[in-house]
Each structure stands twice: as structure tokens, then as C-alpha cells.
PDB file of N, CA, C and O in Angstrom:
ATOM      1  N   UNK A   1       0.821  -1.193   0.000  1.00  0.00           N
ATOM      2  CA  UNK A   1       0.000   0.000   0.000  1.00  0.00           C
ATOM      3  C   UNK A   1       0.868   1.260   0.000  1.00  0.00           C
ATOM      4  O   UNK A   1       0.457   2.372  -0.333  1.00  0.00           O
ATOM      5  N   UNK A   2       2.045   0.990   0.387  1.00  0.00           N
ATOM      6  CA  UNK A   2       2.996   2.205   0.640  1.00  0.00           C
ATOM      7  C   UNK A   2       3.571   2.401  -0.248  1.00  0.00           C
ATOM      8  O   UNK A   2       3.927   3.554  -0.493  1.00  0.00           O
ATOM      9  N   UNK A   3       3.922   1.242  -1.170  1.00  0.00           N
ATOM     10  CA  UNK A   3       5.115   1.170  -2.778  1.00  0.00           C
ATOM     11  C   UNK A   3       5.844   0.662  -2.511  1.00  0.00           C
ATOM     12  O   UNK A   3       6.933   0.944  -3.010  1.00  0.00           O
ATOM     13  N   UNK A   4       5.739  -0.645  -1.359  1.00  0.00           N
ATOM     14  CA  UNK A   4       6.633  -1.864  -1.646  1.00  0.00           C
ATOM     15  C   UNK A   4       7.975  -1.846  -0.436  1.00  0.00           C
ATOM     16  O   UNK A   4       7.897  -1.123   0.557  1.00  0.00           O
ATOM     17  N   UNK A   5       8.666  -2.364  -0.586  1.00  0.00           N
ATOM     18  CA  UNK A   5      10.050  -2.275   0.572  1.00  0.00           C
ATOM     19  C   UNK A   5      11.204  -1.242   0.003  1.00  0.00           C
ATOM     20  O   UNK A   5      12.317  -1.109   0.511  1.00  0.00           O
ATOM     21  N   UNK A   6      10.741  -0.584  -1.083  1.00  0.00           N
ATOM     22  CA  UNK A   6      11.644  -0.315  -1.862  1.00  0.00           C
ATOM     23  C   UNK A   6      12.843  -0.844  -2.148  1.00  0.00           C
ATOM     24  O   UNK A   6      13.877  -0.459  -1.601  1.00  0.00           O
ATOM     25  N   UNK A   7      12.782  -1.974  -3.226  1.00  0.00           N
ATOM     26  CA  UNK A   7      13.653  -2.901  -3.605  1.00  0.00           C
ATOM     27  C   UNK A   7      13.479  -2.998  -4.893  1.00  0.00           C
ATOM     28  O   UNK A   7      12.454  -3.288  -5.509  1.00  0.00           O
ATOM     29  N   UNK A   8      15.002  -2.626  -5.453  1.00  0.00           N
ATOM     30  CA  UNK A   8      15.390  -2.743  -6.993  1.00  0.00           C
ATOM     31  C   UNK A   8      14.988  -3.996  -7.695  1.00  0.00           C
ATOM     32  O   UNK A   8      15.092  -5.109  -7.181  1.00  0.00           O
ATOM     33  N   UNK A   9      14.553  -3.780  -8.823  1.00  0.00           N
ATOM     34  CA  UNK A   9      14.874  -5.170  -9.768  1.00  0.00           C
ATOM     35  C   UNK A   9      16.617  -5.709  -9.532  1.00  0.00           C
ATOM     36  O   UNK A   9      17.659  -5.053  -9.509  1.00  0.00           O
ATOM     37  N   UNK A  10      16.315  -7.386  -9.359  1.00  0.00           N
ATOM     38  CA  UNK A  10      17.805  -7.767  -9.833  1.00  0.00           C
ATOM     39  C   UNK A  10      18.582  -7.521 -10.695  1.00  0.00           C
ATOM     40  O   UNK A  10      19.742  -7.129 -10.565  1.00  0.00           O
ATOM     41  N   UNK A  11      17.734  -7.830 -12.075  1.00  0.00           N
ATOM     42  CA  UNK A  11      18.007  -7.783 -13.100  1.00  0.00           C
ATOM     43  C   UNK A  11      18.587  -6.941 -14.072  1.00  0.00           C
ATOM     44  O   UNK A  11      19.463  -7.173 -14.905  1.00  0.00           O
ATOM     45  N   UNK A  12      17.660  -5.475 -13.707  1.00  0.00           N
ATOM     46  CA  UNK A  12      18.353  -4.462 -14.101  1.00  0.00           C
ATOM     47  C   UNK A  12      19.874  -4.012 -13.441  1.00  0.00           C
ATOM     48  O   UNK A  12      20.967  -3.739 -13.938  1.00  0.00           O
ATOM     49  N   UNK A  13      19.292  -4.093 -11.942  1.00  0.00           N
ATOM     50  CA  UNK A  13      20.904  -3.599 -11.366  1.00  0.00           C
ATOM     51  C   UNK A  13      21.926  -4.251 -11.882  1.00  0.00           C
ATOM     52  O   UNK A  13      22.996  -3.647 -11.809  1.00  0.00           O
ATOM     53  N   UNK A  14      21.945  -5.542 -12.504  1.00  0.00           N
ATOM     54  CA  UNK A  14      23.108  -6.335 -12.579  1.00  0.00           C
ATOM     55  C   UNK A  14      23.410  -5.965 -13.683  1.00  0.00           C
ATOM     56  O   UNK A  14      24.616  -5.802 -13.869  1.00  0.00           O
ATOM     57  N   UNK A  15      22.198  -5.609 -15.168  1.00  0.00           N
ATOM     58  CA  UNK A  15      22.817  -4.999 -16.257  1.00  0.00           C
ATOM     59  C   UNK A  15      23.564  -3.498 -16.159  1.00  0.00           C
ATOM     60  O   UNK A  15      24.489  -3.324 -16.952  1.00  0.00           O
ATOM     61  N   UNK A  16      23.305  -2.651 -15.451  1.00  0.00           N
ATOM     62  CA  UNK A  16      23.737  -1.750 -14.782  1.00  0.00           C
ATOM     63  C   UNK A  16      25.018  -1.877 -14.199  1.00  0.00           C
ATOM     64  O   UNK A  16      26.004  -1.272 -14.621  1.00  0.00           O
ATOM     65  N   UNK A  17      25.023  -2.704 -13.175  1.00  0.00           N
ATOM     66  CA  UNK A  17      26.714  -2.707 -12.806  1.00  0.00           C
ATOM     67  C   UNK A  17      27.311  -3.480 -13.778  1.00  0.00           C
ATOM     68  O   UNK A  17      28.397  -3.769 -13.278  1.00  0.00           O
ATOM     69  N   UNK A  18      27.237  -4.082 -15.074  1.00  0.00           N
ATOM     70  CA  UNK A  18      28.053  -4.668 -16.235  1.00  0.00           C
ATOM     71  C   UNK A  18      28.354  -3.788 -17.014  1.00  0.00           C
ATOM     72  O   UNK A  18      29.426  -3.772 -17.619  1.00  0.00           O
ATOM     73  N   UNK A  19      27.345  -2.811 -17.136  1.00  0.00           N
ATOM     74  CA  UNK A  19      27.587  -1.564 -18.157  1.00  0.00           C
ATOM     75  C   UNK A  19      28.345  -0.878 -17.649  1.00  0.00           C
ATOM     76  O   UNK A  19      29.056  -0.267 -18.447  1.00  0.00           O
ATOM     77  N   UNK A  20      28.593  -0.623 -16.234  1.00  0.00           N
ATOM     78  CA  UNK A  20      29.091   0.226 -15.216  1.00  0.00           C
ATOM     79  C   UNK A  20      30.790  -0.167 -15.580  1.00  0.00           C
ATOM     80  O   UNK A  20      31.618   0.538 -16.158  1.00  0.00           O
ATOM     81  N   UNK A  21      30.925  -1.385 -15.079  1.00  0.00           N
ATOM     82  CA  UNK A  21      32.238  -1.667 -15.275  1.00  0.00           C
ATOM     83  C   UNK A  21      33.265  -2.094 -16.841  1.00  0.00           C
ATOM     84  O   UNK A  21      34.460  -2.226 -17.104  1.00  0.00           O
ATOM     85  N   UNK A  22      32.045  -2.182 -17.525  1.00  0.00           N
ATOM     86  CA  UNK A  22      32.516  -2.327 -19.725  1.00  0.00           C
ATOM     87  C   UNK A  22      32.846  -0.724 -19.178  1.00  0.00           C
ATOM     88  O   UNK A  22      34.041  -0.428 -19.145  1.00  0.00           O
ATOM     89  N   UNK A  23      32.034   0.136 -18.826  1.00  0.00           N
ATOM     90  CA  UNK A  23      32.540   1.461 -19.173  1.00  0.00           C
ATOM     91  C   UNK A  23      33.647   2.315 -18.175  1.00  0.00           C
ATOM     92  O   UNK A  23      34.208   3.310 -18.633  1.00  0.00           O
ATOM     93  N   UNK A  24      33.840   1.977 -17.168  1.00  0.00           N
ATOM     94  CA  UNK A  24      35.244   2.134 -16.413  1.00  0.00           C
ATOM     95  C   UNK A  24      36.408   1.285 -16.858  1.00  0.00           C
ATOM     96  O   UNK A  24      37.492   1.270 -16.275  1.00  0.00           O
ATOM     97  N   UNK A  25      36.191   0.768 -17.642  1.00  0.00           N
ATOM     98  CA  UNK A  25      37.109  -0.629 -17.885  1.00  0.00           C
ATOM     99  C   UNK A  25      37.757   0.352 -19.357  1.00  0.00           C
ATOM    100  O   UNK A  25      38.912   0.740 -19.532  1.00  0.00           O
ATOM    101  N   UNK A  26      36.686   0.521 -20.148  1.00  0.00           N
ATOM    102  CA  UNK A  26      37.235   1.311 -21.846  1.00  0.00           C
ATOM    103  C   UNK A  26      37.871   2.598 -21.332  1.00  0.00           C
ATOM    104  O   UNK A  26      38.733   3.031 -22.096  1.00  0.00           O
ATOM    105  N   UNK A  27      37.612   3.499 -19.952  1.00  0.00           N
ATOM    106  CA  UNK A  27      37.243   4.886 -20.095  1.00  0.00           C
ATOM    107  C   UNK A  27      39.098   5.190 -19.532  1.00  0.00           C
ATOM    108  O   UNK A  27      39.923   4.313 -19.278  1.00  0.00           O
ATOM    109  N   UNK A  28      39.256   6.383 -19.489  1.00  0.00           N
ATOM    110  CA  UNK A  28      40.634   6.645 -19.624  1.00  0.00           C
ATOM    111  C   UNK A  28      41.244   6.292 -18.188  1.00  0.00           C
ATOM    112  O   UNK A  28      40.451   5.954 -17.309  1.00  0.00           O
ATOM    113  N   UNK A  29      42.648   6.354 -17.896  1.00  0.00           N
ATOM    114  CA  UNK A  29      43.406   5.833 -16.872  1.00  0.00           C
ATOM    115  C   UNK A  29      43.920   4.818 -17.152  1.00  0.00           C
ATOM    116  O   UNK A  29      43.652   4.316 -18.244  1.00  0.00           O
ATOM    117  N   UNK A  30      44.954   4.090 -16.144  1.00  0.00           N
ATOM    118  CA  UNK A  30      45.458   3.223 -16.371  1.00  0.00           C
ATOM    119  C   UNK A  30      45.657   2.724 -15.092  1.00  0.00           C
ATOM    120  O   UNK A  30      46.861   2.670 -14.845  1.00  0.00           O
ATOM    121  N   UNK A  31      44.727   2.212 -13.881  1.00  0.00           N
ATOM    122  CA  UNK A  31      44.367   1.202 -13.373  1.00  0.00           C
ATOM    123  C   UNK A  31      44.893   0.121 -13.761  1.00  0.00           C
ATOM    124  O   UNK A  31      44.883  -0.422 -14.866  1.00  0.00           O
ATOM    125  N   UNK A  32      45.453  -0.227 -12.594  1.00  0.00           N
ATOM    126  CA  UNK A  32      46.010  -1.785 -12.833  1.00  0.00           C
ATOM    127  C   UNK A  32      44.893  -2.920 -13.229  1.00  0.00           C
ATOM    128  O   UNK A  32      45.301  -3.725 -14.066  1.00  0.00           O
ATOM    129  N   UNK A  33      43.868  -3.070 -12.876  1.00  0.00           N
ATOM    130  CA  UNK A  33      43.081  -3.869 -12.714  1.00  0.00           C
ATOM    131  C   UNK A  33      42.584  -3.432 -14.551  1.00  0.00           C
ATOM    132  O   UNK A  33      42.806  -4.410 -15.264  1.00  0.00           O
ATOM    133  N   UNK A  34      42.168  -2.572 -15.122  1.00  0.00           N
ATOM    134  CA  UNK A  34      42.424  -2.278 -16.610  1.00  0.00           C
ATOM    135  C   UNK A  34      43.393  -2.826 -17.322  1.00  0.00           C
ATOM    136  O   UNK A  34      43.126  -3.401 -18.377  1.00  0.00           O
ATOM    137  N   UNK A  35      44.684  -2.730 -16.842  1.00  0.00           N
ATOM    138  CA  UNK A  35      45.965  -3.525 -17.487  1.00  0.00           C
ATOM    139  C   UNK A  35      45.870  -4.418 -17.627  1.00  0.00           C
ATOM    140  O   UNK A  35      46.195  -4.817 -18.745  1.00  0.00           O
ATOM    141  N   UNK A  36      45.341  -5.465 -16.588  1.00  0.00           N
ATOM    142  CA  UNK A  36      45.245  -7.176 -16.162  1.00  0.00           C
ATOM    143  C   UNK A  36      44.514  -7.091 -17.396  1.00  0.00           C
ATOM    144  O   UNK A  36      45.014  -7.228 -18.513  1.00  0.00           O
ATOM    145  N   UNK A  37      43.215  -6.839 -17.124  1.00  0.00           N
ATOM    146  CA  UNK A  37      42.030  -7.282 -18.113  1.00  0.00           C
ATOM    147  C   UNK A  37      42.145  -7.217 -19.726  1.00  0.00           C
ATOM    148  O   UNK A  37      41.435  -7.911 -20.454  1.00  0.00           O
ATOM    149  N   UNK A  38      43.093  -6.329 -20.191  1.00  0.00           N
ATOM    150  CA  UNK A  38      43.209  -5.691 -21.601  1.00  0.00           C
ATOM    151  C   UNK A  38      44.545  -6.971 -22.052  1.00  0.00           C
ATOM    152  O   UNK A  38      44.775  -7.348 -23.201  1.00  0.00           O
ATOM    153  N   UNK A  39      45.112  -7.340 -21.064  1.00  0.00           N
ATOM    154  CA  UNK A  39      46.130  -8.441 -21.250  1.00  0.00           C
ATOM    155  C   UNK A  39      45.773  -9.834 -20.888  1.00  0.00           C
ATOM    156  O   UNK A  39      46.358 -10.830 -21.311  1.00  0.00           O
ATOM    157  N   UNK A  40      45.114  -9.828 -20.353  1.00  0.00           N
ATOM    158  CA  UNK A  40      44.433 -11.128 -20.008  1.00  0.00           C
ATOM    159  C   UNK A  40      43.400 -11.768 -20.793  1.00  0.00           C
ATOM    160  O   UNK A  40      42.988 -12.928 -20.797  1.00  0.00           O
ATOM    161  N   UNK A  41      43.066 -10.696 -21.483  1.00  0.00           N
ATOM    162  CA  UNK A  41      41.627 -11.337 -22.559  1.00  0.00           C
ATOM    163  C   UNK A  41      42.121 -10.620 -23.787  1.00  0.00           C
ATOM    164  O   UNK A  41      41.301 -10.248 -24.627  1.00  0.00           O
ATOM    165  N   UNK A  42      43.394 -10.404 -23.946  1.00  0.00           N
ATOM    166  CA  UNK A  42      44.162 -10.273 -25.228  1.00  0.00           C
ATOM    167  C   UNK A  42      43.063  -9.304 -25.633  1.00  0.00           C
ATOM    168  O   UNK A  42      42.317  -9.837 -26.455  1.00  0.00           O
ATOM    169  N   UNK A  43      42.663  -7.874 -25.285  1.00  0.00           N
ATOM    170  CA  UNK A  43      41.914  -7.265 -26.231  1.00  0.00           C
ATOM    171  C   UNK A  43      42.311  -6.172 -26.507  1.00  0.00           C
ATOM    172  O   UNK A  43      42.938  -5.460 -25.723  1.00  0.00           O
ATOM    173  N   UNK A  44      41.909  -5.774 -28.042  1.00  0.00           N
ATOM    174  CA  UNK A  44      42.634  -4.501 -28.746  1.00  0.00           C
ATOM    175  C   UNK A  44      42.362  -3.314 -27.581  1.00  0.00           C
ATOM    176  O   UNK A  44      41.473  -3.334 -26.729  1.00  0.00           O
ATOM    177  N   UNK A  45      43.365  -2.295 -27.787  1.00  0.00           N
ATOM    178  CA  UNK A  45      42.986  -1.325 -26.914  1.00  0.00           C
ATOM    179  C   UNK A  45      42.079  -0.131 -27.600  1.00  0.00           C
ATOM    180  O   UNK A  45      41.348   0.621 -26.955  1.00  0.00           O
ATOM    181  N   UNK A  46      42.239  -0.101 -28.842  1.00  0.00           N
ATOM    182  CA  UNK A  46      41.004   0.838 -29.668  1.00  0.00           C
ATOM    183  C   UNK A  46      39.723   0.363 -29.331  1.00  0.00           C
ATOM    184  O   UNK A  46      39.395  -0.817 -29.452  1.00  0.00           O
ATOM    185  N   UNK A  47      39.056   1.182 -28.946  1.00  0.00           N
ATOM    186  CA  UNK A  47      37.319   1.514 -28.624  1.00  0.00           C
ATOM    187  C   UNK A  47      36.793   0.435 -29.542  1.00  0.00           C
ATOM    188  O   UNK A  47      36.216  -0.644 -29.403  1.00  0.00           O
ATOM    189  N   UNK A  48      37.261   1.224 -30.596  1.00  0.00           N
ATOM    190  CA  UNK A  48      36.460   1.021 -32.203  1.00  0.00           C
ATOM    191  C   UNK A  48      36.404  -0.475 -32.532  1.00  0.00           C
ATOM    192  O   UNK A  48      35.356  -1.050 -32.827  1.00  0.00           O
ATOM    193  N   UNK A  49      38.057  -1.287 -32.434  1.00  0.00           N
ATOM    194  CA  UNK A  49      38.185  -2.528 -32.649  1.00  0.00           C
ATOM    195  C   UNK A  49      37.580  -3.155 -31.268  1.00  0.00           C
ATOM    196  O   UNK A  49      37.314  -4.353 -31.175  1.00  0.00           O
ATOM    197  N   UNK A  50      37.439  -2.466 -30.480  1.00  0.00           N
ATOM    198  CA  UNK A  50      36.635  -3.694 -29.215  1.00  0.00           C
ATOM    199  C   UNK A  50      35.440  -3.882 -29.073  1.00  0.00           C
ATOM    200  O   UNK A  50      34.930  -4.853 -28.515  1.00  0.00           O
ATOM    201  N   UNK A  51      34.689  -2.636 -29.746  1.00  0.00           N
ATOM    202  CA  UNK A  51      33.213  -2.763 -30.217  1.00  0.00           C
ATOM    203  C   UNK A  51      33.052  -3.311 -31.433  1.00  0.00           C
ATOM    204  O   UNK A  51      31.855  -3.443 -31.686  1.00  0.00           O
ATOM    205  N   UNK A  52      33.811  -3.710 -32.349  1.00  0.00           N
ATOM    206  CA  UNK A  52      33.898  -4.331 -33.435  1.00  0.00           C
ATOM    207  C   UNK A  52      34.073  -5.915 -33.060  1.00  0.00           C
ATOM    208  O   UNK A  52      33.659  -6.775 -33.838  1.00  0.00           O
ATOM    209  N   UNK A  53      34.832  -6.315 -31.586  1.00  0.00           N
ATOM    210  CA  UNK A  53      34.859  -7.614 -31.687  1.00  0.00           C
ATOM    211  C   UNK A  53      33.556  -8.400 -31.371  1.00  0.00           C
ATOM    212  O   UNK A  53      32.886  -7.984 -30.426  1.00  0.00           O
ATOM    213  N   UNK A  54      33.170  -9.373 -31.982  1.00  0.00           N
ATOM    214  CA  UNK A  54      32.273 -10.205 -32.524  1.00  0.00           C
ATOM    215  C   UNK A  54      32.038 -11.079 -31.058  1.00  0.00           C
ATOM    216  O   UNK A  54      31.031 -11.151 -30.354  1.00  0.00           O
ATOM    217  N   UNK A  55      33.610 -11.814 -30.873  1.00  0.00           N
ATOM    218  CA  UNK A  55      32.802 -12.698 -29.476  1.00  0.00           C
ATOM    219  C   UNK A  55      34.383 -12.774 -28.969  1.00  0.00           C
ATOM    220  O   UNK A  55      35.312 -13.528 -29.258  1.00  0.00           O
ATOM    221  N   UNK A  56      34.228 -11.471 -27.944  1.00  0.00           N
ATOM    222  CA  UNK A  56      35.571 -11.595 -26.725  1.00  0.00           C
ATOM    223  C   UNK A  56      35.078 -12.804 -26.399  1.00  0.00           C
ATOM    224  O   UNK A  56      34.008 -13.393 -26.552  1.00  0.00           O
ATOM    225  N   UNK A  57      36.772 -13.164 -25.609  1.00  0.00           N
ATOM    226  CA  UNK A  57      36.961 -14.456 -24.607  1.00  0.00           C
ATOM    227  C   UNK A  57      36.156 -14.248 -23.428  1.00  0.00           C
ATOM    228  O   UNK A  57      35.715 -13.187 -22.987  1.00  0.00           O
ATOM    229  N   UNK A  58      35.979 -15.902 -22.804  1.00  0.00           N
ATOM    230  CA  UNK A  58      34.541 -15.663 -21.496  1.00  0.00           C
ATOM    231  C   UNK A  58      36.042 -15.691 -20.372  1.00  0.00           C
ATOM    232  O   UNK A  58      37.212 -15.953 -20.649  1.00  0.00           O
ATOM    233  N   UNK A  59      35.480 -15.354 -19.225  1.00  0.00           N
ATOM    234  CA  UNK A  59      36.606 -15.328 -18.480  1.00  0.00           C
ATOM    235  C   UNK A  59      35.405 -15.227 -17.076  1.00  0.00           C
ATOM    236  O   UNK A  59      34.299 -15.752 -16.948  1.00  0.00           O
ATOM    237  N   UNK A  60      36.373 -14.109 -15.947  1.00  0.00           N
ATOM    238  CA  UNK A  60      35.710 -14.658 -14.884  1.00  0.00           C
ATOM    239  C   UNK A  60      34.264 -14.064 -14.653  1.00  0.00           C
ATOM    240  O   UNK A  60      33.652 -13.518 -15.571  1.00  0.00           O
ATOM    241  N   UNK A  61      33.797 -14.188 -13.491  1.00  0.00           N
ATOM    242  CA  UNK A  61      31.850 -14.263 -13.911  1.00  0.00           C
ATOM    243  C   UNK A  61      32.168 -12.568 -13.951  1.00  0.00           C
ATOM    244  O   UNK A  61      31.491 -12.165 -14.897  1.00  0.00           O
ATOM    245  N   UNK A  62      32.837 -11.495 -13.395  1.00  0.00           N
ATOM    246  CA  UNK A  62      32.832  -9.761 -13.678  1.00  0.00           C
ATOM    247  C   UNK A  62      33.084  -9.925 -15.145  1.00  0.00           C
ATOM    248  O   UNK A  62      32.224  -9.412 -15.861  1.00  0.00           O
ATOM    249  N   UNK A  63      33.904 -10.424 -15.644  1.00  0.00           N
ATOM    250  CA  UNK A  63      34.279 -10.201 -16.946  1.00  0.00           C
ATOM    251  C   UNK A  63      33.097 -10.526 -17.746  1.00  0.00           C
ATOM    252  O   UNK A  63      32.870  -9.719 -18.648  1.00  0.00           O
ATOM    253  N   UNK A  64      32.465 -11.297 -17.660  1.00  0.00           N
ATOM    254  CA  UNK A  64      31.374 -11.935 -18.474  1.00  0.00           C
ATOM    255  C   UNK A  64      30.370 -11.067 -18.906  1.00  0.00           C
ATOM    256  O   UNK A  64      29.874 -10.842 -20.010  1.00  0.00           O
ATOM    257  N   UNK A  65      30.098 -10.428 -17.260  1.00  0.00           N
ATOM    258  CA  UNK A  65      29.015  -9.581 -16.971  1.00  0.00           C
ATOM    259  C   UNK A  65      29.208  -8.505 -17.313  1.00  0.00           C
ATOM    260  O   UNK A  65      28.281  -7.827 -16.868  1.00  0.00           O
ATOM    261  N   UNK A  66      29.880  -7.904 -17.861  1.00  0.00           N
ATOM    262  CA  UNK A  66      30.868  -6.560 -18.498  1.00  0.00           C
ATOM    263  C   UNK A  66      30.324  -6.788 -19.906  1.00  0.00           C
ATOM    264  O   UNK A  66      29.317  -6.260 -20.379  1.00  0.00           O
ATOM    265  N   UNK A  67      31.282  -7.800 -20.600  1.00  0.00           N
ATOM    266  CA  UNK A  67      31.172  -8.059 -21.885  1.00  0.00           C
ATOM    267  C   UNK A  67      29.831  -8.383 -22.278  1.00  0.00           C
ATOM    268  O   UNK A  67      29.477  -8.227 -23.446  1.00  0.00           O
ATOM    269  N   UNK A  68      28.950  -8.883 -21.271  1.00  0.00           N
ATOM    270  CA  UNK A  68      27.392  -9.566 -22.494  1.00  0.00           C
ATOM    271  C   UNK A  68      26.919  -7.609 -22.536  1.00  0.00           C
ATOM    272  O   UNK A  68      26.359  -6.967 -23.424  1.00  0.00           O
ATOM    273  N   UNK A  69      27.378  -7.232 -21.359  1.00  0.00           N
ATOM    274  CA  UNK A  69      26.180  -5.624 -21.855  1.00  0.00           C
ATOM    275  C   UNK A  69      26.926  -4.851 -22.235  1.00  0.00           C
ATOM    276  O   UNK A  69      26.485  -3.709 -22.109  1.00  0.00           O
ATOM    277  N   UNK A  70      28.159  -4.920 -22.778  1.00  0.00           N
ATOM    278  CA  UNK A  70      28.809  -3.659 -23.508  1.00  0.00           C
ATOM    279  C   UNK A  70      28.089  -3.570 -25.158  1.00  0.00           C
ATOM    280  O   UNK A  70      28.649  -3.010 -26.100  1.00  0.00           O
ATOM    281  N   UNK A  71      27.208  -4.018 -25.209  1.00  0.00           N
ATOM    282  CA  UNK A  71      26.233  -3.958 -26.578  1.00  0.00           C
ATOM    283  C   UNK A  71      25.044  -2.274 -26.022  1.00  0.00           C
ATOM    284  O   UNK A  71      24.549  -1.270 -26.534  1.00  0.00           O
ATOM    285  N   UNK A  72      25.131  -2.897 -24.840  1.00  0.00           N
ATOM    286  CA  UNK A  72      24.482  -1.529 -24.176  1.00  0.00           C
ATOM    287  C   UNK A  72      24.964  -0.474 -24.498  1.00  0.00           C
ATOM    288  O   UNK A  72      24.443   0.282 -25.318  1.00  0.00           O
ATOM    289  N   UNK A  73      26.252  -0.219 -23.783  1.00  0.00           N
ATOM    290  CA  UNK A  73      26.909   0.816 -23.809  1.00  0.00           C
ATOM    291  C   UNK A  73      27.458   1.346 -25.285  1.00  0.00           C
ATOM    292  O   UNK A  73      27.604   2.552 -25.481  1.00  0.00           O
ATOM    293  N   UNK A  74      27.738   0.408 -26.260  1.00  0.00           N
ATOM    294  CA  UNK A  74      27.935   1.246 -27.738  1.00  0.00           C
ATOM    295  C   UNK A  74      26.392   1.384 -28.030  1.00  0.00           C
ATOM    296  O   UNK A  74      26.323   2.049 -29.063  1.00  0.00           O
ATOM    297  N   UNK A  75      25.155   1.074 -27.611  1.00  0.00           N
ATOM    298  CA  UNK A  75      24.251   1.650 -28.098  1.00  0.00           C
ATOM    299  C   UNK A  75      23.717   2.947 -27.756  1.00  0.00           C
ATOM    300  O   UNK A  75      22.999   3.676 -28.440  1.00  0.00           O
ATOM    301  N   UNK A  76      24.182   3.126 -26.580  1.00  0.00           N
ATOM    302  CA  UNK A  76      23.872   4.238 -26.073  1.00  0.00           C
ATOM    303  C   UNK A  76      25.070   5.611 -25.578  1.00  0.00           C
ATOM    304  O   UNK A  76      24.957   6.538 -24.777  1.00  0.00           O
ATOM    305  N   UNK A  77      25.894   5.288 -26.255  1.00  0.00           N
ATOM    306  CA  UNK A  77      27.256   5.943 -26.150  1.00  0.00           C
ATOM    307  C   UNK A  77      27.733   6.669 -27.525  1.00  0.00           C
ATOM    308  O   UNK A  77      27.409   6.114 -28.575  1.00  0.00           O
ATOM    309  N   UNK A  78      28.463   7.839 -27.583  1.00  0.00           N
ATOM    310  CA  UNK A  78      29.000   8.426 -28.756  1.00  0.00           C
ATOM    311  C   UNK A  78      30.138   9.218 -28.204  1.00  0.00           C
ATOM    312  O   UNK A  78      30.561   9.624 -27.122  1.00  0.00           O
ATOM    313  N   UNK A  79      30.526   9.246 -29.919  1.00  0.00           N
ATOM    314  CA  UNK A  79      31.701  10.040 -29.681  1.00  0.00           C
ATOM    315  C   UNK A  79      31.801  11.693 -30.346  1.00  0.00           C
ATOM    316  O   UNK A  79      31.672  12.125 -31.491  1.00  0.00           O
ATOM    317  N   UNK A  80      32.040  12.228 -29.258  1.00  0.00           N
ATOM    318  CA  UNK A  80      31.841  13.786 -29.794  1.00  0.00           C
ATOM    319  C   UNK A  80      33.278  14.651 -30.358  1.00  0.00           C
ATOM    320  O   UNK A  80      34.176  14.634 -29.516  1.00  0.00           O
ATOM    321  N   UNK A  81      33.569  15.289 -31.464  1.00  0.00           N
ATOM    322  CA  UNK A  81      34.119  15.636 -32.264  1.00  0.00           C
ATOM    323  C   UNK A  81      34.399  17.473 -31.888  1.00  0.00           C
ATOM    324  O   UNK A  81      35.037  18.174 -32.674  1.00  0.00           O
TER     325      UNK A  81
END
């Protein structure tokens, strides 16, 4: 009657923190934990060629969860000139 316990969908939050971390992961710095990942799953460091790749390597369950929704994030992301 009140609007519930106020409690998130799972589902979304989890696409949310995948998009969250595809996009701290591409975005500038050089975080170690960025280094690991860009060497560890052998991936190009251009934007362009990593949204171009077809089917990154699966790796651990963060990584996974990154990569299935970075389809998100180039859909809803640009680059300004």
C-alpha cells in the first residue's frame, strides 16, 4: 500500500553494474586492474576494434558480466568531435 520495501529489480541492477564496469574498464586511466584485463583477454585497446569484436573471450563471472552488456553501452554511447 505504501510502494513496496523499496527494492530494486535484480536484473536491471546487474545490467547496470556490467555496463558500469565495460565502461570504467574502456574509459581513460590506467588502473592496474584495466591492465590485467586488456592483457588477459588479449583485447585490442582501440574503442572502435573492441566494439567491433564479434565474441571476446569468457573469463571470470565480472568479466562476463561486463562483456554480455557492452552492446548496451555502444548503443547508447558516442563520440563527440
Amino acid at each position: 500500500m505504501e510502494g513496496g520495501l523499496g527494492l530494486r529489480d535484480p536484473y536491471t541492477l546487474n545490467q547496470v553494474m556490467g555496463e558500469k564496469i565495460w565502461w570504467r574498464w574502456r574509459g581513460g586511466g590506467g588502473d592496474l586492474w584495466k591492465q590485467n584485463w586488456t592483457r588477459k583477454y588479449n583485447m585490442p585497446k582501440r574503442m572502435k576494434e573492441i566494439l567491433q569484436y564479434k565474441d571476446p573471450p569468457k573469463g571470470s563471472t565480472i568479466w562476463n558480466l561486463a562483456r554480455q552488456n557492452r552492446d548496451l553501452v555502444a548503443q547508447h554511447a558516442f563520440l563527440e568531435i
